[in-house]
C-alpha positions as CSV (number, residue, x, y, z in Angstrom):
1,X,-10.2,17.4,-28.9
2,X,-7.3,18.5,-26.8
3,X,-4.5,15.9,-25.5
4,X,-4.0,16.0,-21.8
5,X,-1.3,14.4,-20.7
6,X,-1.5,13.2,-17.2
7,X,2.4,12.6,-15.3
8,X,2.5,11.3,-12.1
9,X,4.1,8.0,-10.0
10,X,3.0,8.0,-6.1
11,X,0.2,6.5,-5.0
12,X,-1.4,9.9,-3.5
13,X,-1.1,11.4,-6.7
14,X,-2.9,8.2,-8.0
15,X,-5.6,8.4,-6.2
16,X,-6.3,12.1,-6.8
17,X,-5.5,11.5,-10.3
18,X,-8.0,8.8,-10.8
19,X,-11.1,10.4,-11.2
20,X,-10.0,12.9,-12.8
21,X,-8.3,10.7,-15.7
22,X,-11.6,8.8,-16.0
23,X,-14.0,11.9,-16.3
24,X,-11.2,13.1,-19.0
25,X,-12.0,9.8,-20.6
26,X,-15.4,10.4,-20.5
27,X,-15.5,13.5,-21.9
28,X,-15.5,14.5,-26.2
29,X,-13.6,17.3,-25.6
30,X,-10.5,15.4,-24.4
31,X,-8.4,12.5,-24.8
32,X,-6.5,11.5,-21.5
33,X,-2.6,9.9,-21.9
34,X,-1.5,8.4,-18.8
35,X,2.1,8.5,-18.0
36,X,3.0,6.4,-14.7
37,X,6.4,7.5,-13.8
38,X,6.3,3.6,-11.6
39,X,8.0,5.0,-8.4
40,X,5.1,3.1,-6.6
41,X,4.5,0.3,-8.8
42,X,3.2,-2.0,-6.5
43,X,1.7,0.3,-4.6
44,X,-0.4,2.1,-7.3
45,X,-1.1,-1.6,-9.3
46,X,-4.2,-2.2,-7.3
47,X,-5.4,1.2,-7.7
48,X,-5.3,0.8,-11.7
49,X,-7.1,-2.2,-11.6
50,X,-9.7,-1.1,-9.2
51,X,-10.4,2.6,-11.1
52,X,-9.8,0.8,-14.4
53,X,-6.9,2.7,-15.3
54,X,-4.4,1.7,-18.0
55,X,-0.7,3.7,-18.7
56,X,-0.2,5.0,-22.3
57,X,3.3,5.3,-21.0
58,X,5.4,3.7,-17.8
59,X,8.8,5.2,-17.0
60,X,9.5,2.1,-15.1
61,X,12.0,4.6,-12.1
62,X,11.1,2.2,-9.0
63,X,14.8,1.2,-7.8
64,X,16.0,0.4,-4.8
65,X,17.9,3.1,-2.6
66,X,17.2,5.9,-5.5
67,X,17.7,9.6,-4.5
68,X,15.6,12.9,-5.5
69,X,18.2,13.4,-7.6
70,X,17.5,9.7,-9.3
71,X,14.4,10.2,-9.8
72,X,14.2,14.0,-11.2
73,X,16.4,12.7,-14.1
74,X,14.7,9.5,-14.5
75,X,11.4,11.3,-15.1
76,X,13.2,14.2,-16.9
77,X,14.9,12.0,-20.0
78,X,11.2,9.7,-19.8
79,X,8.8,12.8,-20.9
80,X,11.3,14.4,-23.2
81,X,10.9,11.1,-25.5
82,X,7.1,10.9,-24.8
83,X,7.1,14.5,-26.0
84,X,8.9,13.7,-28.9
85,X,6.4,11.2,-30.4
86,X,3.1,12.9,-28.9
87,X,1.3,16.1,-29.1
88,X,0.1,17.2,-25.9
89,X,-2.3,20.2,-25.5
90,X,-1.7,20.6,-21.9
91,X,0.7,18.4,-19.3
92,X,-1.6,17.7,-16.0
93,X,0.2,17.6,-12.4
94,X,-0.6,17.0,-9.2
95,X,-0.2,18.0,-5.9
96,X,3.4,18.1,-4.7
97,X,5.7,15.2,-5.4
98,X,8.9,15.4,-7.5
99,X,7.4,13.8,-9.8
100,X,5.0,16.8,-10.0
101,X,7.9,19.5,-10.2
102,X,9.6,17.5,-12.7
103,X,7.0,17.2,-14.9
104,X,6.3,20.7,-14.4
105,X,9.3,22.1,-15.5
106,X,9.7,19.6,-18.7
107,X,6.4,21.5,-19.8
108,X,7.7,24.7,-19.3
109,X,10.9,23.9,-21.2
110,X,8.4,22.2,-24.0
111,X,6.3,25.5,-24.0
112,X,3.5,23.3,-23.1
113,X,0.4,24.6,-21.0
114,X,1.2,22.7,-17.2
115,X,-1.9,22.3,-14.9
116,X,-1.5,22.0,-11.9
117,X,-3.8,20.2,-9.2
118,X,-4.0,20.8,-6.0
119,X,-2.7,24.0,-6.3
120,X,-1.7,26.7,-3.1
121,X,-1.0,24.4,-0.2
122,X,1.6,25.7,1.9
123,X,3.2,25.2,5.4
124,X,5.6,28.7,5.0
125,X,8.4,26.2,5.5
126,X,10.5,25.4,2.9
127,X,11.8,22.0,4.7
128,X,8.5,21.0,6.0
129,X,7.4,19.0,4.4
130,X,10.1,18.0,2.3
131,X,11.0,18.3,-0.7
132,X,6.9,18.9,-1.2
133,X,6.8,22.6,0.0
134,X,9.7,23.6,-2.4
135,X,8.2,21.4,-4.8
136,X,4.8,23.1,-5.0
137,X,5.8,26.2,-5.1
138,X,8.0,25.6,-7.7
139,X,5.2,24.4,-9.7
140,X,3.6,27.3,-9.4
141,X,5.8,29.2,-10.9
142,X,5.4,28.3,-14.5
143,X,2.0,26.7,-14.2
144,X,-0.5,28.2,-16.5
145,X,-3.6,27.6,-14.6
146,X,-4.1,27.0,-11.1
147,X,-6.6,24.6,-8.8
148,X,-7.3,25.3,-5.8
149,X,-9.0,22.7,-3.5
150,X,-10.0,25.7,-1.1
151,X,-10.3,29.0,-1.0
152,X,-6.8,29.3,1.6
153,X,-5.4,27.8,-1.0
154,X,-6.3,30.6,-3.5
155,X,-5.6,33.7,-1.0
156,X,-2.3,31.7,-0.5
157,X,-1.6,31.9,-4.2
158,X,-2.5,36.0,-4.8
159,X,-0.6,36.5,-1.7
160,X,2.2,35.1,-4.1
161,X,0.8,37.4,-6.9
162,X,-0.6,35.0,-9.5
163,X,-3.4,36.4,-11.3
164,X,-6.8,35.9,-10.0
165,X,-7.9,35.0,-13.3
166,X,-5.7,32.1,-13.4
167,X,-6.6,30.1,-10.3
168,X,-9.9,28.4,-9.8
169,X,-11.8,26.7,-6.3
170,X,-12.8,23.8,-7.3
171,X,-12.7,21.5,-4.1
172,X,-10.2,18.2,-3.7
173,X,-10.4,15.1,-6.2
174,X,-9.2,13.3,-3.7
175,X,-13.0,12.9,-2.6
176,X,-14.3,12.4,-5.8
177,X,-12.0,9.5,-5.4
178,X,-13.6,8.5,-1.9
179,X,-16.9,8.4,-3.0
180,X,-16.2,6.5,-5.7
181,X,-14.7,4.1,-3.2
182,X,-17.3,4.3,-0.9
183,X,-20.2,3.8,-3.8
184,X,-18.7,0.6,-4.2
185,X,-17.8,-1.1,-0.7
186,X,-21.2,-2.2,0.6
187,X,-21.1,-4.3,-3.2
188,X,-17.6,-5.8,-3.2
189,X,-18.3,-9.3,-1.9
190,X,-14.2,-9.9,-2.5
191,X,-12.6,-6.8,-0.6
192,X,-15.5,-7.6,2.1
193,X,-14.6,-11.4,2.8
194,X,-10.5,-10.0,2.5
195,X,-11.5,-7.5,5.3
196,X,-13.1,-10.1,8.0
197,X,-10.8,-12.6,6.7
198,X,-7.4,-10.4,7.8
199,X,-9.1,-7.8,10.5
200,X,-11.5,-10.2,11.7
201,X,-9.3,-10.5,15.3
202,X,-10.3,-6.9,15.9
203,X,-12.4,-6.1,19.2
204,X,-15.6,-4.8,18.2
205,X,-15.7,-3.4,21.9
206,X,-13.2,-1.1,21.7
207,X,-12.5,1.9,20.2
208,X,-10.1,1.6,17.1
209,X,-7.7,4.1,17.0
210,X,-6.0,4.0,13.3
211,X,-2.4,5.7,12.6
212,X,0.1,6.4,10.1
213,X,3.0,8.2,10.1
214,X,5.6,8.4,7.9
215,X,7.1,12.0,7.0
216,X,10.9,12.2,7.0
217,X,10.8,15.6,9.1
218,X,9.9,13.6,11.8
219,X,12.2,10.9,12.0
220,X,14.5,10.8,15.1
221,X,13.0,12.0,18.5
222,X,9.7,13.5,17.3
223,X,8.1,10.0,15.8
224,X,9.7,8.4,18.9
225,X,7.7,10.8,21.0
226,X,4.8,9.6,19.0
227,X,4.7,6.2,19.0
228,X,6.0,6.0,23.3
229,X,2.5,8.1,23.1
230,X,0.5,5.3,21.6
231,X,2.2,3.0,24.0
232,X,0.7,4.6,26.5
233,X,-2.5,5.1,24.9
234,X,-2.5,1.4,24.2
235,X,-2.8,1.4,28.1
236,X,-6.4,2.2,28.4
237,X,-8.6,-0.5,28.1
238,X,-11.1,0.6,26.0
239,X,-8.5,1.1,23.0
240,X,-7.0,-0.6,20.4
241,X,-4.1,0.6,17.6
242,X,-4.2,-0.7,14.3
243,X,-0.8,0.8,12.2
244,X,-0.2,0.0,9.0
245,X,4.2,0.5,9.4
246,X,5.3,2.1,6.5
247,X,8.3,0.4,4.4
248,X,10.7,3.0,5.8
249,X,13.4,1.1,7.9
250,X,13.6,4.1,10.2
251,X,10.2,4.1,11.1
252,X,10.1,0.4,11.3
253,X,13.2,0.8,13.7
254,X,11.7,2.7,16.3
255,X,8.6,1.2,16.2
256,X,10.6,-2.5,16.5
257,X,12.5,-0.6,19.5
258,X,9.8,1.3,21.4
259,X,6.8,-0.8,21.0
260,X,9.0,-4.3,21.9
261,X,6.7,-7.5,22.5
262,X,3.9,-4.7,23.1
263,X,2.8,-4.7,19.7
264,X,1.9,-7.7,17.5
265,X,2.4,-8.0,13.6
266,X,-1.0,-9.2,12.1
267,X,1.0,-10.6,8.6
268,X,3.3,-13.3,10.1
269,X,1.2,-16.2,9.5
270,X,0.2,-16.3,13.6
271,X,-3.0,-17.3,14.4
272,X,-4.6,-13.9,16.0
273,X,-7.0,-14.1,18.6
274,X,-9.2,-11.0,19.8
275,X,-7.3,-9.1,23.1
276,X,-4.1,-10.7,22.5
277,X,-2.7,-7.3,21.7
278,X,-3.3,-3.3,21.8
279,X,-1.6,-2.2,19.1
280,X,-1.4,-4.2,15.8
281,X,1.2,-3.4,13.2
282,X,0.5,-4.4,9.8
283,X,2.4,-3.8,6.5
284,X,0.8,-0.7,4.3
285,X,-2.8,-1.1,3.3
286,X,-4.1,-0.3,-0.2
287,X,-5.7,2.5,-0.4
288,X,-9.5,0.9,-1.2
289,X,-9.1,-1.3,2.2
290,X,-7.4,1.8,3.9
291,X,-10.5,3.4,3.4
292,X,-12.6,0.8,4.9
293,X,-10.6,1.0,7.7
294,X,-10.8,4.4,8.3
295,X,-14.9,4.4,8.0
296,X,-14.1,1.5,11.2
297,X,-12.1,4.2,13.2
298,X,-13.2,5.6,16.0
299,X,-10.6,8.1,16.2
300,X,-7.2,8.4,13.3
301,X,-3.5,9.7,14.0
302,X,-1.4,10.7,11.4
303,X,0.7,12.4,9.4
304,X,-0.5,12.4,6.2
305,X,-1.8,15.3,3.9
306,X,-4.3,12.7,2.1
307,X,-5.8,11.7,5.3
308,X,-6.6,15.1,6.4
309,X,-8.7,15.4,3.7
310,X,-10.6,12.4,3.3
311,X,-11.4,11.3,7.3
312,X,-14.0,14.6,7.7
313,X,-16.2,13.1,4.7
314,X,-16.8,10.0,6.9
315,X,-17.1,11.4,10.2
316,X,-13.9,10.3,11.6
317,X,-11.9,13.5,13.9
318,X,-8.2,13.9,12.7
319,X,-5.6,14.1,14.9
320,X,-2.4,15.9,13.0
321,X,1.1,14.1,14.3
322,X,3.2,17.0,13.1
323,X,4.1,20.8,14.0
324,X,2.5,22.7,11.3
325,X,0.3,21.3,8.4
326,X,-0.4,22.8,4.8
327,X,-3.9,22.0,5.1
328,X,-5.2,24.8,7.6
329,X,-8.7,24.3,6.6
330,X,-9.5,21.4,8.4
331,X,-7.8,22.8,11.7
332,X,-10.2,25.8,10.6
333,X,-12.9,23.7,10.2
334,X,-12.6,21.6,13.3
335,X,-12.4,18.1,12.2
336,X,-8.5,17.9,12.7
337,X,-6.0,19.3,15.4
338,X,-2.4,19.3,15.8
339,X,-1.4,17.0,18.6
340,X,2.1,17.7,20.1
341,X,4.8,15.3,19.4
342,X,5.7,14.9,22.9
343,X,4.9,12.0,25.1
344,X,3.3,13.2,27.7
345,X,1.1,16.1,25.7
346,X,0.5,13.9,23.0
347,X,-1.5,11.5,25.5
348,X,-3.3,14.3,26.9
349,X,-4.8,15.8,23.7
350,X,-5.7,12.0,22.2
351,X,-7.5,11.3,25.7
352,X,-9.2,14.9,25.2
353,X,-11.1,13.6,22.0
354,X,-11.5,10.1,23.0
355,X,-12.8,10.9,26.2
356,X,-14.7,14.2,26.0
357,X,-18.4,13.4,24.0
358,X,-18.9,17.2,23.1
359,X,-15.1,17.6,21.4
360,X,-15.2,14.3,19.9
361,X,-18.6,14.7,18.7
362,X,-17.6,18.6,17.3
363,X,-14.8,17.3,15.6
364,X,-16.8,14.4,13.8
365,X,-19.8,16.6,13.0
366,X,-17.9,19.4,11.0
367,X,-18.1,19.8,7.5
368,X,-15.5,19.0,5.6
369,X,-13.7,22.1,3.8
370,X,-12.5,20.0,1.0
371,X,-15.4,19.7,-0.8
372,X,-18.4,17.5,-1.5
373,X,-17.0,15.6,-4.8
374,X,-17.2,17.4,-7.9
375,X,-14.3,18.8,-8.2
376,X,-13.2,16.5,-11.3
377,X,-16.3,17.8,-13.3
378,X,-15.0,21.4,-12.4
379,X,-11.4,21.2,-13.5
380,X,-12.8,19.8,-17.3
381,X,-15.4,22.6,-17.5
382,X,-12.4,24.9,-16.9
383,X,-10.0,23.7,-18.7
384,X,-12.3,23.1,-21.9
385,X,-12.9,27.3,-22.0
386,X,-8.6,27.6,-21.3
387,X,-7.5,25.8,-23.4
């Protein structure tokens, strides 16, 4: 039986981590250790409790105002004493965090095997997104075995000269994750009744358009442009915006500052009446009622690598709020596009998939390149023969 140590702290990497960690579980070749570095605690609590996970080991880093530079240390000093008490076959990462990086490089300083998930995205800039390009490319560098969620992702990483025989396709656990999640909605009487019960308000007659955006590269004039663009959008009267604001106080900020009295919070304890607004702000979703909402979208904005990834798998066309994303798949695919992250342009290309049936309908009908869900089952088949 080989030890696999899994380190990670964001709720992205949770949710990709998840199934994962519980086919590990599964599985007699294997025994899974969880180590929650706890920069999301609250954030990644209801996705333990709904996957069933528990942490071996919690760094406990969530602080207040803490830099990279906090947090690289924090998770540094944590898995060197793990690693002092435990043997560990092989030290599991995912995707691009620091969190990630960090963890990487402890296992290459521990001569330790590091595996690395969600292997060869990159946007060829090394500040966008940031830190997460620099950090998966970094990861790269001493990771001992690659995967890939897509075959871009693999050319990416021969282009970079890894061996072939290192890096494995195996599709995005991230939708393992989603099916899991969509197995179980129609049965969860509880998450159902919290749905009406706190979206109930919304106008079944209109098309929901759902965003989120968040990434620090477009702080400033770039998510202004955005959300005056959903202003306007909010115009059209077969529309509504649902927004789940993320904690950041400069995106709250500008959204306070360009959507006014136009926009109505939904968590204040007002009594919410259908039509009463266009756009609705709300505070972050989990991620299991996130993904209810997004099977109720007609149409989702944002800037999120997750989000790219899941929305094809139910249908829903992705509408990119940035200048250049890792994921070129999905733009390659059809089920996403970059829209421009100016006002006016930004209006037009939203209007162009709301409003035109055979591009909406392309879009919505595409396959998704990230897989079908079984890319959990092919990481353990592969890492039983590596290791």
């Amino acid at each position: 039986m080989k030890n696999l140590l899994f380190v990670f702290g964001t709720r992205p990497e949770t949710i990709k981590m998840a199934p994962l960690i519980l086919q590990a579980q599964k599985d007699p070749r294997f025994k899974a250790l969880v180590c929650s570095t706890g920069q999301h605690r609250e954030m990644i609590k209801p996705l333990f409790d709904f996957f069933g996970i528990r942490p071996d080991f919690d760094l406990d880093l969530m602080k207040p105002g803490q830099s990279l530079i906090d947090i690289s240390l924090g998770v540094m000093s944590g898995l060197q004493n793990i690693l002092k008490t435990q043997k560990v076959d092989a030290l599991v990462v995912q995707g691009d965090t620091t969190s990630c990086f960090i963890g990487s490089l402890v296992g290459f300083y521990s001569q330790i095997p590091v595996i690395h998930i969600e292997a060869g995205l990159r946007s060829g800039d090394m500040y966008s997104p940031y830190p997460e390009e620099f950090n998966r490319r970094a990861t790269g560098l001493v990771a001992h075995t690659h995967f890939a969620p897509t075959e871009t992702a693999k050319r990416n990483l021969l282009r970079e000269h890894y061996p072939e025989k290192d890096i494995i396709v195996t599709g995005n656990t991230g939708i393992d994750a989603l099916f899991q999640v969509l197995k179980q909605l129609p049965q969860n009487a509880e998450l159902n009744e919290m749905l009406t019960k706190k979206f109930g308000f919304l106008d079944e007659s209109k098309k929901l358009i759902l965003v989120t955006v968040h990434r620090r590269e477009s702080f400033g004039k770039p998510m202004d442009e955005v959300m005056k663009g959903l202003l306007k959008l909010s115009e059209e009267s077969d529309l509504e915006i649902l927004i789940p604001l993320h904690m950041n106080p400069q995106v709250r900020d500008g959204a306070s500052r360009i959507f006014g009295d136009k926009a109505k919070w939904i968590d204040k304890g007002a009594t919410l009446v259908k039509g009463q607004s266009k756009i609705w702000l709300c505070e972050p979703v989990d991620y299991v009622p996130f993904v209810a909402m997004m099977n109720k979208a007609h149409l989702i904005i944002t800037d999120s690598g997750g989000v790219q990834e899941e929305a094809p798998s139910l249908g829903k066309p992705i509408l990119v709020a940035r200048d250049k994303t890792e994921r070129p798949e999905a733009l390659e695919a059809g089920t996403s596009k970059l829209i421009p992250l100016a006002e006016h342009d930004f209006v037009k290309v939203a209007l162009e998939v709301v409003r035109n049936k055979q591009v909406y309908d392309q879009m919505a009908q595409a396959k998704n390149p990230f897989g079908e869900g079984r890319a959990s089952e092919t990481i353990l088949n592969s890492l039983g023969k590596r290791l």
